[in-house]
C-alpha positions as CSV (number, residue, x, y, z in Angstrom):
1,X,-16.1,8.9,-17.8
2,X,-17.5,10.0,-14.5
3,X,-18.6,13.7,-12.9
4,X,-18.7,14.5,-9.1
5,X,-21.0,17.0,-8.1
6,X,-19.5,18.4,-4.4
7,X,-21.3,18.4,-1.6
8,X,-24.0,15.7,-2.6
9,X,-24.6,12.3,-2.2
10,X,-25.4,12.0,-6.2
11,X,-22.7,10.8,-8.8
12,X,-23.5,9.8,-12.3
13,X,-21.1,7.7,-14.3
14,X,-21.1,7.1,-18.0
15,X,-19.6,4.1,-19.8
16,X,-19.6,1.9,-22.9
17,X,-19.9,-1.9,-23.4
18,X,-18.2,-1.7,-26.9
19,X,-17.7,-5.8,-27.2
20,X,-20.2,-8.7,-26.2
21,X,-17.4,-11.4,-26.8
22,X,-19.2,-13.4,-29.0
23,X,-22.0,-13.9,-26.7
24,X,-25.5,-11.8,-25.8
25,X,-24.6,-9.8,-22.7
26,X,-27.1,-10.3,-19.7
27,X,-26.5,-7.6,-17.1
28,X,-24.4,-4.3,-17.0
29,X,-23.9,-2.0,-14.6
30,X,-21.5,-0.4,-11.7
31,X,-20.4,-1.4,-8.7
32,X,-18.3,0.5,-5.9
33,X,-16.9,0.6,-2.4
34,X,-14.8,2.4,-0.5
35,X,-11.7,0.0,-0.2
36,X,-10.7,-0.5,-3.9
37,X,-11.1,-3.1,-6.6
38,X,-15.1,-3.3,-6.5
39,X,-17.2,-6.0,-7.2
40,X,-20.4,-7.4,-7.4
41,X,-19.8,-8.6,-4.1
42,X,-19.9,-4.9,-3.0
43,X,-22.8,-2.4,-3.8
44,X,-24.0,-2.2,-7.3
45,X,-26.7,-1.4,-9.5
46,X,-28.0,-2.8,-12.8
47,X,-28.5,-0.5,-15.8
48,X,-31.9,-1.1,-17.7
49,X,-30.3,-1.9,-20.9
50,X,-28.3,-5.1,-21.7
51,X,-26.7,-4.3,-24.6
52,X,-23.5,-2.4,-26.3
53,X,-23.0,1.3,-26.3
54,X,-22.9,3.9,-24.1
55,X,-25.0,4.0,-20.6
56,X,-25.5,5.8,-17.3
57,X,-25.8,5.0,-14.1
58,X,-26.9,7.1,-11.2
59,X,-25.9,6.0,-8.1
60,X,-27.4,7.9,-4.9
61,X,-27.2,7.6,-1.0
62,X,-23.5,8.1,-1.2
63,X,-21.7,9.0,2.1
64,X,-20.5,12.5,2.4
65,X,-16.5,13.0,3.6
66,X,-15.8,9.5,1.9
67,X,-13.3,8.2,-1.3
68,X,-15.3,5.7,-3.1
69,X,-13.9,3.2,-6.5
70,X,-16.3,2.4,-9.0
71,X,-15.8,-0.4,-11.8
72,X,-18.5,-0.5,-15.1
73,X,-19.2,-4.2,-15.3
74,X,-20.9,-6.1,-17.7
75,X,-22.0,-10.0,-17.7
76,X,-22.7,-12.7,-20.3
77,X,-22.7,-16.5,-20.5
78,X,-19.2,-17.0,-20.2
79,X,-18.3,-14.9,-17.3
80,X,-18.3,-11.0,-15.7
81,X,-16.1,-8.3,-17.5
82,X,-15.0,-5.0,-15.9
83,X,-13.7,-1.8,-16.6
84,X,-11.6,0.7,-15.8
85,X,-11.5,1.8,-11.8
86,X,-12.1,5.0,-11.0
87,X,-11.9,7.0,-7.8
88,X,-13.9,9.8,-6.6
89,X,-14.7,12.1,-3.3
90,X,-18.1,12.8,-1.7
91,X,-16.3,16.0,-0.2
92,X,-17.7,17.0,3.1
93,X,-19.1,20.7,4.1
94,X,-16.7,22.8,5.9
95,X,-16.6,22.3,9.4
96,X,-18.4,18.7,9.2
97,X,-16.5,16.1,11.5
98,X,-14.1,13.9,9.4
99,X,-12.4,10.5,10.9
100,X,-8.4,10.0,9.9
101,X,-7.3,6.8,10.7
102,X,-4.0,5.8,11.0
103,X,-1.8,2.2,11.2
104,X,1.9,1.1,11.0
105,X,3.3,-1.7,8.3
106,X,5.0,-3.5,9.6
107,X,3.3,-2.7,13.3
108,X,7.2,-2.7,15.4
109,X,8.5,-0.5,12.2
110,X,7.4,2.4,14.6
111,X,4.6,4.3,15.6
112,X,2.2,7.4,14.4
113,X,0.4,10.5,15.8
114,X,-2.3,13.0,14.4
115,X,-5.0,10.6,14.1
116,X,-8.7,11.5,15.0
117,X,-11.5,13.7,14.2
118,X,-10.9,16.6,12.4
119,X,-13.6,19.5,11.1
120,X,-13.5,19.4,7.1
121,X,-11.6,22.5,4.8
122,X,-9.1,22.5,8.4
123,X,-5.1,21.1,8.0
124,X,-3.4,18.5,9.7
125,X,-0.3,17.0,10.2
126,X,0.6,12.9,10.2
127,X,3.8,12.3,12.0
128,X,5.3,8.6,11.5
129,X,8.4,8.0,13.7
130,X,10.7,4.8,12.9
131,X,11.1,2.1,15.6
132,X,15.1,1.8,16.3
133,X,16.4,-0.5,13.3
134,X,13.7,0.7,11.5
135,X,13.5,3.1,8.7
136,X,10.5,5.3,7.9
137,X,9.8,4.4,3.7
138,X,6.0,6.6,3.2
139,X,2.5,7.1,3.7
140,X,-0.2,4.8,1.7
141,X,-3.4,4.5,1.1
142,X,-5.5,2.1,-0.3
143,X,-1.6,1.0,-1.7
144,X,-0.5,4.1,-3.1
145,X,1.8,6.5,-2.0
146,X,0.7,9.9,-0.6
147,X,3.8,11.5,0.7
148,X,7.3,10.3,1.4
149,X,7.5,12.3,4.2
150,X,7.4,11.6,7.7
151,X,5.1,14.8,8.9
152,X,2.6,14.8,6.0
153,X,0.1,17.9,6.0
154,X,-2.8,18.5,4.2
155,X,-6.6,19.7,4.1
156,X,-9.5,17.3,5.5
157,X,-12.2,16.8,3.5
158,X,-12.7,13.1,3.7
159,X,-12.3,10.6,5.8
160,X,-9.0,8.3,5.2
161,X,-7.2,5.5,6.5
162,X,-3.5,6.5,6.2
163,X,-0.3,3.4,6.1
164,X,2.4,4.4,7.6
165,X,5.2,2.2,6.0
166,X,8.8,1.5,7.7
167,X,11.6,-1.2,6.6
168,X,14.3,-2.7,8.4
169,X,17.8,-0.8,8.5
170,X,20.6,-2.5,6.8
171,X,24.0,-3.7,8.2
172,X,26.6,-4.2,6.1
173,X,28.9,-7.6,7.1
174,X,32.7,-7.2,5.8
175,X,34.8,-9.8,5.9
176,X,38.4,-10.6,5.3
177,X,41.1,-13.3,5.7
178,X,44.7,-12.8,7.0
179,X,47.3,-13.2,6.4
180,X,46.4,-12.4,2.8
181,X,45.4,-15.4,0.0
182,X,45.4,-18.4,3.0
183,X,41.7,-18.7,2.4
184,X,38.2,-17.7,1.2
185,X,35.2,-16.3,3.0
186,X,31.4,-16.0,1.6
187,X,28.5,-14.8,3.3
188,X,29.5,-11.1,3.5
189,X,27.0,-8.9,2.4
190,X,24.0,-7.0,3.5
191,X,21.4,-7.8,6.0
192,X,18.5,-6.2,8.1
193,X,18.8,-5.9,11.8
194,X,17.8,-9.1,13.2
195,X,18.2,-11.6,10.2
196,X,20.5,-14.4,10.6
197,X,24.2,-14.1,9.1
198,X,26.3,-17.1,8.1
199,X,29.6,-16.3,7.7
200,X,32.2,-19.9,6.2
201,X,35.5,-19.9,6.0
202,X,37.3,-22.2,4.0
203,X,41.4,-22.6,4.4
204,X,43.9,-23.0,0.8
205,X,46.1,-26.0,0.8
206,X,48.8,-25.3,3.6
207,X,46.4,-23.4,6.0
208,X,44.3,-24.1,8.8
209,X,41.2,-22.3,10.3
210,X,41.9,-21.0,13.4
211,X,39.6,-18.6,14.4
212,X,36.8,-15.6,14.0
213,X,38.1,-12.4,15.4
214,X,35.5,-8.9,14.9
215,X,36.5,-5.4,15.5
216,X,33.1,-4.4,17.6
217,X,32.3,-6.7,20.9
218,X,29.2,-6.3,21.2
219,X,28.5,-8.3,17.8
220,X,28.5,-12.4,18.1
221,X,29.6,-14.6,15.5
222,X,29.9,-18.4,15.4
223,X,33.6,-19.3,16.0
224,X,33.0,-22.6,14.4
225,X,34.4,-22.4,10.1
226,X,31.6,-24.3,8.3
């Protein structure tokens, strides 16, 4: 269970080591960063009790206009255990200057706008625009969706690094034989721009391949049946 006081650099979380495992627990504590999935290899800090039951830990020098994941953590012979990850804000004052970063996945999918500094409790808009053959999917961050839509708005008040997520378009390959019944084709199906198709034809008794013919010139095809 955790508590944000706004404003502040101060945040107090509260937890419970309720099982030891079978063996005498060493260390407990929290850890936290601003990324996701802390560890001990991140900040932490010990509480002064190594035991079960509940404890607190109060963790100062916090960042203002930052997100930051916390994990409870407790260690004993055997190994480290943690608990449940939970996410908070260090919201900054009004008016303080607040960094939005942005990126592309994949980084052809397209390209983004609106990133930059921004005074905190003011609105901005994100605007994510596909790539040709590309298909804008959502925003992320830190792996989670924040808005399926393309131009996404909201109020500043900490500092994030925004995913701007696109996937490739997808062509559909028909196929057909003629005249009717001489033969069988696989490899029709659907594709993303720029994959490789394989298209085989393979004749009945009493036919012969002859050729590939396509309705649209200015798509290639091996002539060649397989």
């Amino acid at each position: 269970r955790s508590t944000l006081f706004p404003y502040t650099t101060l945040f107090r979380s509260r937890d419970e080591t309720v099982s030891d495992g079978g063996m005498e627990i060493t260390e407990r504590g929290v850890c936290w960063n601003t990324y996701g999935s802390p560890n001990l290899d991140d900040e932490s800090l010990t509480y002064t009790s190594a035991d079960l039951g509940q404890y607190s830990c109060r963790i100062n020098g916090l960042a203002l206009g930052k997100k930051y994941y916390v994990k409870a953590y407790a260690k004993n012979a055997s190994g480290i255990g943690f608990g449940e990850e939970l996410e908070f804000e260090t919201a900054a004052p009004p008016g303080m200057p607040v960094s939005i970063e942005l990126s592309c996945d994949p980084e052809e999918g397209g390209s983004v706008s609106g990133g930059g500094t921004y005074p905190s409790g003011t609105q901005c808009t994100m605007t994510a625009s596909a790539n040709p053959t590309y298909t804008f999917v959502n925003w992320t961050e830190n792996g989670n969706q924040v808005s399926s839509d393309a131009a996404y708005t909201f109020t500043v008040t900490v500092e994030r690094n925004l995913v701007a997520n696109f996937t490739k378009q997808t062509c559909i390959i028909l196929a057909q034989v003629d005249p009717q019944n001489s033969g069988v084709v696989t490899g029709a199906d659907g594709y993303a721009y720029g994959d490789e198709c394989t298209l085989t034809a393979t004749a009945k008794p009493g036919y012969t391949f002859v050729r590939w013919t396509i309705s649209r010139s200015e798509e290639r095809f091996s002539r060649n049946a397989e």
